[in-house]
C-alpha positions as a printed Julia matrix, in Angstrom:
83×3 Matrix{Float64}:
 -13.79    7.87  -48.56
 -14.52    6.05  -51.91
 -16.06    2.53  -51.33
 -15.31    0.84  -54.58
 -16.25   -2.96  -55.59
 -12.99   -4.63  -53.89
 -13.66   -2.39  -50.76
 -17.31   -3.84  -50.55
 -16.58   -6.88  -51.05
 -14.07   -6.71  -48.36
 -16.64   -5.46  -45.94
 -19.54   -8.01  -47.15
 -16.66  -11.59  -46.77
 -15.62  -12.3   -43.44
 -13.62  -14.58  -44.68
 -11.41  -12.08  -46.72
  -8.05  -11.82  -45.3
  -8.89   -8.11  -45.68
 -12.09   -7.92  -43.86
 -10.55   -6.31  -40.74
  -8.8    -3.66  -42.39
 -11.76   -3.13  -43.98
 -13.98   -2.42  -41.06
 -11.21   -0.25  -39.3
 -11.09    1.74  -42.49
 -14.67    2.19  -42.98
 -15.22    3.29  -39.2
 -12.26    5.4   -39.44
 -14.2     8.15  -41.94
 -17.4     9.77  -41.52
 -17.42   10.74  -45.36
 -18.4     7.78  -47.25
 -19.18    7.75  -51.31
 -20.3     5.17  -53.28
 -22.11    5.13  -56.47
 -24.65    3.3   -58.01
 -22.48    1.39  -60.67
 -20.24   -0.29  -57.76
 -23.43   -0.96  -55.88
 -24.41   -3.36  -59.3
 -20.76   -4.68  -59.76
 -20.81   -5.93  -56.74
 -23.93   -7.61  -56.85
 -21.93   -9.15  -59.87
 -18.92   -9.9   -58.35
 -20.7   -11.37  -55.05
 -22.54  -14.23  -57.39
 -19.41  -15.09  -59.55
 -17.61  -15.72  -55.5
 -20.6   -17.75  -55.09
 -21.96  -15.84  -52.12
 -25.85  -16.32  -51.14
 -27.82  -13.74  -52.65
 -29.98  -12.95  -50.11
 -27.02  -12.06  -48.16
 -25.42  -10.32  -50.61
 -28.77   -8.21  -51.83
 -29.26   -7.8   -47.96
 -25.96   -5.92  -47.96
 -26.68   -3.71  -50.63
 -29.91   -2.94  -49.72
 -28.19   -1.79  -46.08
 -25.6     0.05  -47.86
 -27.98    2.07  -50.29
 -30.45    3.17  -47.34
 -27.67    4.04  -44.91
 -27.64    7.5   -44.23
 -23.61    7.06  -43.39
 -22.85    6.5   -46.57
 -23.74    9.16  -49.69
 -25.02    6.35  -52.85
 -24.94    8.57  -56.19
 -27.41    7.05  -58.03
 -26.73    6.79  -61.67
 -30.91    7.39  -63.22
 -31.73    6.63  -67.22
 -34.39    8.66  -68.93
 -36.35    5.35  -68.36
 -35.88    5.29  -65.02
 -36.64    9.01  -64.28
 -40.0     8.55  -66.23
 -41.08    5.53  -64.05
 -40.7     2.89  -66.96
């Protein structure tokens, strides 16, 4: 499964008349993809809902070191030479 922006977000706010569906999708897959771009647009998308952002970087540091879920990380030549 593809975990895109709206998908994460659905997982991160309880309060999302989605939330459930959510979690019942997300436990119903053992293949789970995200990428590195969604990770940041979500970060994004969190702040513009006004969510706290400890929470929310909580969240995406759980989601990036979960072995559950494959992150492709998206690295700039800057990045790759440790600038």
């Amino acid at each position: 499964m593809f975990i895109d922006t709206s998908g994460l977000m659905c997982l991160f706010d309880a309060r999302d008349h989605r939330h459930s569906s959510a979690i019942r999708h997300f436990d119903s897959t053992k293949a789970r993809l995200t990428h590195s771009y969604v990770l940041a647009e979500f970060v994004a998308l969190a702040i513009a809902r006004r969510a706290p952002k400890a929470d929310t970087l909580q969240f995406v540091k759980a989601i990036g070191s979960d072995s559950a879920i494959e992150v492709i990380w998206r690295l700039t030549r800057a990045t790759r030479a440790g600038a």
